[in-house]
N, C-alpha and C positions, 0 to 999 in steps of 0.2 A: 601329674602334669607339672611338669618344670617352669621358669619362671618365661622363659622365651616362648616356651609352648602356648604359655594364656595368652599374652600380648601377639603370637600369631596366629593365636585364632581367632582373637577378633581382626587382624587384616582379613583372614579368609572370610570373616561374615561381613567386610566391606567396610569395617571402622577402621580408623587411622589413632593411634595415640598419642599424642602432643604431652610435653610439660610444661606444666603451668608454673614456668620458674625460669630464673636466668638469673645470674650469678659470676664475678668476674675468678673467681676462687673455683668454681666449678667448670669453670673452662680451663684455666691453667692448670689443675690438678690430674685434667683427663675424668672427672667424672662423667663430663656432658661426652664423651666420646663414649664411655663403657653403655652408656644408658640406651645412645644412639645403638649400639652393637646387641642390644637384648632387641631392641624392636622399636625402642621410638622414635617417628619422623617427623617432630616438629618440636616447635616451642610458638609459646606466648607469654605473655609478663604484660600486667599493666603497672600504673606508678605506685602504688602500697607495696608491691613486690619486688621493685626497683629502691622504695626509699629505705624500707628493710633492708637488702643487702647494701648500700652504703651506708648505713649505723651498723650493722654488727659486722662487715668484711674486712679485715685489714687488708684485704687485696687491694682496696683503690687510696691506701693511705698516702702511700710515696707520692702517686700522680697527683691527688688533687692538692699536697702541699706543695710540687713544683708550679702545677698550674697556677695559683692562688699567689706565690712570691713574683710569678712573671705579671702579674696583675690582672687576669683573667678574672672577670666579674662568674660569681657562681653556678648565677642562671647556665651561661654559655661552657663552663663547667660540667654542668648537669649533663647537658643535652651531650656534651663529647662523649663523656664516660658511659652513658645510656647506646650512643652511637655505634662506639668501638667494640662494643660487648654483641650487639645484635651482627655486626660483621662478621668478629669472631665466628659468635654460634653458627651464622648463616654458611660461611665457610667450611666449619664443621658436618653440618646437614647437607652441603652441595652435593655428597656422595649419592645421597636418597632422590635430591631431586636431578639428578641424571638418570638415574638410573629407575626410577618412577617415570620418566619422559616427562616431568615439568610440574607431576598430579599432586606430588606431597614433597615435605624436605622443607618448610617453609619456617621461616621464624620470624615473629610480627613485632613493630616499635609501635608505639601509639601517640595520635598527636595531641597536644598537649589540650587538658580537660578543662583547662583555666577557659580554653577559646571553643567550649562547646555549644553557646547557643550564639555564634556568629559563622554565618556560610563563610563568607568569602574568607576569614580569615582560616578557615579549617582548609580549604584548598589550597590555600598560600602554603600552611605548613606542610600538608600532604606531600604538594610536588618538591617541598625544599628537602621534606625527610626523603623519599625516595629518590631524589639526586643524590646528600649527601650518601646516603647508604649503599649506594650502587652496588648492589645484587639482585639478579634476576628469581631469588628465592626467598623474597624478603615481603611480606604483606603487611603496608600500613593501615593502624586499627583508628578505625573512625566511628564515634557511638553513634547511636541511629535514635538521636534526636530529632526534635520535625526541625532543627537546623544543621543536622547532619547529614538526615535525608538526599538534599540535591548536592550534597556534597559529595555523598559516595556514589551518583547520576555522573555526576563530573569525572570524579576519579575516575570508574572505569570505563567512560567514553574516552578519556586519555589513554587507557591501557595500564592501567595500575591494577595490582592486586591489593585486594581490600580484604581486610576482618572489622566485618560490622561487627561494633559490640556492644555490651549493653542493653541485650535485649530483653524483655520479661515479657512481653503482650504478644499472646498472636495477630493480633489487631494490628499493631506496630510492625511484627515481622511480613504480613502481607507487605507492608508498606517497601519492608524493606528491598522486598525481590524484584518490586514494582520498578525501583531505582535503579537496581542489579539490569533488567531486561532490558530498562529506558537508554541505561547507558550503553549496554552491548547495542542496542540500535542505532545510536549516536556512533558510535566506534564502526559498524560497517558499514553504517553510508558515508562514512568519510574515508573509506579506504583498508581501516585498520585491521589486524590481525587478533580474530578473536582465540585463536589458537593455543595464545600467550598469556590470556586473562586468566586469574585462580583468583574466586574470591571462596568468604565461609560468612555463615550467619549467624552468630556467638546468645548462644541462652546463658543466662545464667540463674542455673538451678535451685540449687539449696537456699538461697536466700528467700525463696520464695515460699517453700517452707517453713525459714524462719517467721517468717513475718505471718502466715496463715495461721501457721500450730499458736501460736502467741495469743490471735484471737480466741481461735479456740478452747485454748485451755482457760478464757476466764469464762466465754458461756458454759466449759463443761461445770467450773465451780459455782458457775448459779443454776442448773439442770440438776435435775433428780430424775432415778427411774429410765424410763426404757430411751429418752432422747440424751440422758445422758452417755449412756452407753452408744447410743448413734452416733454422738459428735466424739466420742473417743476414736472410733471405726474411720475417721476420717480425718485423724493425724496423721501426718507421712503422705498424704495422698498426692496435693495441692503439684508440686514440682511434676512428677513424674506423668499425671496426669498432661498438665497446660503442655508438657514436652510433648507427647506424644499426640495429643492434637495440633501443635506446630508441623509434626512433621509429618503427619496426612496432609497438610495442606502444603507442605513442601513437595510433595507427590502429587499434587494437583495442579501447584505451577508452573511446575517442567514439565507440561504436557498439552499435549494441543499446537494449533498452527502457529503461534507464535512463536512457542518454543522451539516446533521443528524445524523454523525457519533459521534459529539462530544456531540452533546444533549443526542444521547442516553447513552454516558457516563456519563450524569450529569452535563453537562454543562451548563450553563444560558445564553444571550444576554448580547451585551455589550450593554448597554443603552445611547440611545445622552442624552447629560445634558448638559442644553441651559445655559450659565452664560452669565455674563457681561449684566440683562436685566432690569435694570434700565432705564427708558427712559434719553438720554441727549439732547437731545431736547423740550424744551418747547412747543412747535407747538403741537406736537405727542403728541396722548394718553397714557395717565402715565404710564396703563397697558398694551401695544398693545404688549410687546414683552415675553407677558404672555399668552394673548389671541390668539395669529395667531399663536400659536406653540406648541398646545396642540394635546395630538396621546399616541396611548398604548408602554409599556415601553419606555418610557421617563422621567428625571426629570426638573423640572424648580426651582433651587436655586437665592431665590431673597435678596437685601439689606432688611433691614426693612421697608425703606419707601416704595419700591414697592409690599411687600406683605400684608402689612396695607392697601394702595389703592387696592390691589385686592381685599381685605378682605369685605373692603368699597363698591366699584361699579364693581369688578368685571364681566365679563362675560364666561362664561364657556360652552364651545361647541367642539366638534371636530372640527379642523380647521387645522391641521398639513398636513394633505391629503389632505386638498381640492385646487382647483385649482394648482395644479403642472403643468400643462401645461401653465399658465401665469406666474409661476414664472419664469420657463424654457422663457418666449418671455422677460421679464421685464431684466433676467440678459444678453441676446440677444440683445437689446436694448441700455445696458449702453456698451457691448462691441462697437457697429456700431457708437455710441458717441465718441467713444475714452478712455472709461473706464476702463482701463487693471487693473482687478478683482486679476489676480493670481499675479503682481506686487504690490496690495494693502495688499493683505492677508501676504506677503511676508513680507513686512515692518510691519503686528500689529506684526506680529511674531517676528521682530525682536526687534520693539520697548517694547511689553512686557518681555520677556526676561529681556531686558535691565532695564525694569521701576522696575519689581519686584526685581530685583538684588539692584539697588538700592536702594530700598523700606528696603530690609535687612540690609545691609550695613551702614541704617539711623538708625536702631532700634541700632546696633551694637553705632555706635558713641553716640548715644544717653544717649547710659547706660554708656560708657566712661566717658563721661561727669558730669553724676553723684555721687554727693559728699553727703554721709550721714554728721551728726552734729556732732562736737565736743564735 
């Protein structure tokens, strides 16, 4: 199987594959064109991934030393260079979402992480990033914090395409669909056109792994005997499991009178969009958090190195559905361990939050720092 062939068969088993990159070097080189042309219909980036490519790119050197001698403060800086690049892309992708009728081709900006536990000011930014960006294939990423929550209510009662992100808890993602539906019924009793809405509801996998195996491995070195070998059995498990009970209940919520009241308005699914599935563990299979999470409406946005090795040795099967009654005993399991699941999801949420604020904040000093030549 060639390298187009993996990436279109999972279109045919109903995944979508995003990359989980953006890059202003990899627009102007034509990479993000070549990538586009094997099979993938989207991007996302949040700000670790953004403040990376303006330290290692000299692609945005020249601009941000024009910018900077005209006396542009760096913040507003940021935000152009972040701007221009998602247009680009979007532009790029407009191909896919023509020709998909509106379903994919999307590439998401995210508002900024610093203004995460304030509503009002997360809509402010919402509606300012989707004006300036003006593309109809452009999905701005809002985490689904419980102060993000009635912001992404907002957003898509407005008609905005949203990427909730940041999710770890199925607990949290109920919450999140809850917002998704409130707002689609906010939007056609006012009139609006549900037609036009595209949202997705972003997991973020492997870290939750990291953080689970980590516990693990120290009850496994104070375990002896046959429960140590039990808590070994259920390394690797944590991510793939909590996914796959997300997305039975993703199946549960698009369904029913509610639901078919809004589809028959026009309304689409929110879609799970698996992130963060780069493998970090050595041990694991490079691809496994590509393979074991595959199911219709779905997307899986990968880094580059992970969807080159899919590309490479891929395997591509339904597998999102299957056994869901072992994931349900495996996360069963780490609880009767002492694994308190809703306290770990708790902390990536709040460590992400945190990380990608920061992640901004570095892009921000960054450009401070720099000094065009005399």
């Amino acid at each position: 199987m060639n390298q187009i062939d993996r990436i279109g068969e999972l279109k045919r088993l109903g995944q979508s594959v995003w990359l989980d990159q953006i890059d202003r070097e990899m627009i102007r080189t034509g990479r993000l064109e070549r990538f586009r042309d094997l099979g993938v219909s989207g991007i996302t980036a949040n700000p670790t991934i953004f403040a990376r490519a303006l330290e290692s790119s000299d692609a945005y050197a020249g601009d941000i030393e024009r910018r900077l001698d005209s006396g542009q403060e760096a913040e507003s800086i940021v935000w152009d260079l972040l701007i221009e690049d998602v247009q680009s892309a979007a532009d790029i992708f407009r191909p896919v979402f023509d020709r998909e009728h509106g379903q994919d081709g999307f590439v998401s900006i995210e508002v900024s992480p610093e203004i995460a536990g304030d509503t009002e000011r997360t809509i402010a930014a919402a509606r300012d990033l989707r004006r300036r960006v003006a593309r109809p294939n452009v999905m701005v990423k809002i985490p689904a914090t419980p102060s993000g929550l009635p912001a992404i209510e907002a957003m898509i009662a407005e008609g905005a395409n949203i990427n909730v992100t940041l999710i770890f808890a199925v607990e949290r993602y109920v919450k999140v669909v809850e917002a998704f539906l409130a707002g689609l019924e906010r939007l056609r009793a006012d009139g609006g056109d549900l037609t036009q809405v595209k949202s997705v509801a972003s997991f973020f996998v492997s870290r939750v792994d990291t953080k689970v195996d980590d516990r693990l491995d120290r009850k496994i070195a104070e375990a002896d005997g046959p429960r140590r070998t039990a808590l070994r059995k259920l390394l690797g498990r944590a991510a793939i499991a909590n996914s796959k009970l997300a997305y039975e209940m993703f199946s549960q919520l698009h369904f029913g009178p509610r639901w078919d009241r809004l589809r028959d308005a026009g309304a689409s699914v929110q879609r799970c969009l698996w992130a963060s599935t780069s493998t970090k563990n050595p041990a694991y299979r490079d691809t496994m958090y590509v393979e074991e999470l595959i199911g219709p409406a779905t997307v899986n946005t990968m880094p580059v190195s992970t969807l080159e090795a899919f590309m490479d040795h891929g395997r591509a099967a339904l597998t999102l559905q299957q056994d869901v009654g072992g994931a349900r005993h495996a996360l069963d399991e780490l609880a009767a361990n002492g694994i308190d699941l809703a306290a770990i999801t708790q902390e990536l949420e709040d460590e992400g939050v945190a990380g990608f604020a920061k992640s901004f904040r570095e892009s921000i000093d960054h450009l401070s720092k720099v000094r065009s030549p005399r």
